[in-house]
C-alpha positions in Angstrom: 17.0 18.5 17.3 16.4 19.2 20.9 15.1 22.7 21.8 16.6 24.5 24.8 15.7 27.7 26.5 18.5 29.9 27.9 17.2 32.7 30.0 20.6 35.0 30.6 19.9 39.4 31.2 23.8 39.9 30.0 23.3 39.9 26.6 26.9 38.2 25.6 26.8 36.0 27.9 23.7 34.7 26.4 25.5 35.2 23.1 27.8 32.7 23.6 25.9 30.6 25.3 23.5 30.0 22.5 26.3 29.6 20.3 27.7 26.9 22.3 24.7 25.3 22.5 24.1 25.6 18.9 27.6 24.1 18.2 27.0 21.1 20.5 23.9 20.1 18.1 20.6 21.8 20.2 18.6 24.9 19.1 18.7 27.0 21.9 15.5 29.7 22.7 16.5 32.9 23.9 14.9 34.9 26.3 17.0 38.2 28.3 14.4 37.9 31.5 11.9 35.5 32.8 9.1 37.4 31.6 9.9 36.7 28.0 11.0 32.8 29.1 7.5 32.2 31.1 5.9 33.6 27.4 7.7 30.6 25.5 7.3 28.0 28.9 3.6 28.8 28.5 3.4 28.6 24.7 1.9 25.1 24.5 3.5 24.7 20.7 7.0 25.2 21.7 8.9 21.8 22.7 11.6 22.2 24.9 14.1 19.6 26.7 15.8 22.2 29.1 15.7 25.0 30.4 19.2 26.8 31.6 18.7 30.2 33.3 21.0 32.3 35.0 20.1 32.6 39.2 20.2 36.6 39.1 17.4 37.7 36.7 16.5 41.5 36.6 12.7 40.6 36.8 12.5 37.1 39.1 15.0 35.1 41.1 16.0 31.8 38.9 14.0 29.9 41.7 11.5 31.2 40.9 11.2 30.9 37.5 12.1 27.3 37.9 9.2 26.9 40.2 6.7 28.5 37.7 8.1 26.3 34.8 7.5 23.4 36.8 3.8 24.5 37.2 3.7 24.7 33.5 6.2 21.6 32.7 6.4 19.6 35.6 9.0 17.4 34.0 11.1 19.9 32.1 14.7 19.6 33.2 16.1 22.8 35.2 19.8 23.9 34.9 21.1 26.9 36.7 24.2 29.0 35.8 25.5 31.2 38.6 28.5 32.9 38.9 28.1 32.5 42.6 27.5 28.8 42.2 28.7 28.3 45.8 25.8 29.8 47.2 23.1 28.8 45.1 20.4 26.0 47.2 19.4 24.2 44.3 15.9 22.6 44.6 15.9 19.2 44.5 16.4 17.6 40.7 17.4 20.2 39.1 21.2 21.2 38.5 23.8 23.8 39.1 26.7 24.8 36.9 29.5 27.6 37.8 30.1 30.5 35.5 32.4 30.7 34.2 32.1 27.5 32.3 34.0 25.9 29.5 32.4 24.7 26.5 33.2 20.9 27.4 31.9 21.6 31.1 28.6 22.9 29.6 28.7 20.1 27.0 29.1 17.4 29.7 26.4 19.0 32.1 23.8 19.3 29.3 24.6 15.8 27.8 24.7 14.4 31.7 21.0 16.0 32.1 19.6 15.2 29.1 20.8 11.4 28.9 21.6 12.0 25.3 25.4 11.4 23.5 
């Protein structure tokens, strides 16, 4: 079972999230701020094949989280969710999807990312 870690401040929107992602087949991590998600990105036991965070974090843009998880994981796979998708300059190879999302539009994305069916 792939691990994933969803980094999401609204607390249901992480909710459902998780349990999408849980539904879909992949144990997802949670973590309500980057702080807590840099504490699992840095924990060297913890396996992850994604990490999905949400661009408006109340402790650190979603840039720049993605940028210190590639410092730790330099070949984790990044996946932002923004509700303002439109105006979100995603660095190069990682990936963007707008909230809100359906369950097969997140299924599709993650599958997409992951190379997995």
């Amino acid at each position: 079972m792939q691990h994933l870690l969803v980094v999401e401040d609204d607390d249901i929107v992480r909710m459902l999230m998780v349990e999408v992602l849980d539904e879909l087949g992949y144990k997802a991590i949670e973590a309500e701020n980057a702080s807590v998600a840099l504490g699992v990105l840095q924990d060297p036991t913890q396996q992850l094949a994604l990490l999905m965070t949400d661009v408006g974090l109340p402790d650190m843009r979603g840039e720049e989280l993605a940028g210190k998880a590639r410092e730790i994981r330099p070949l984790l796979p990044i996946l932002f969710a923004s509700g303002y998708a439109e105006t979100v300059n995603v660095p190069e190879g990682m990936h963007l999807i707008g909230k809100p999302f359906s369950i097969d539009q997140l299924r599709e994305k993650v599958l997409a990312i992951l190379g997995t069916a």
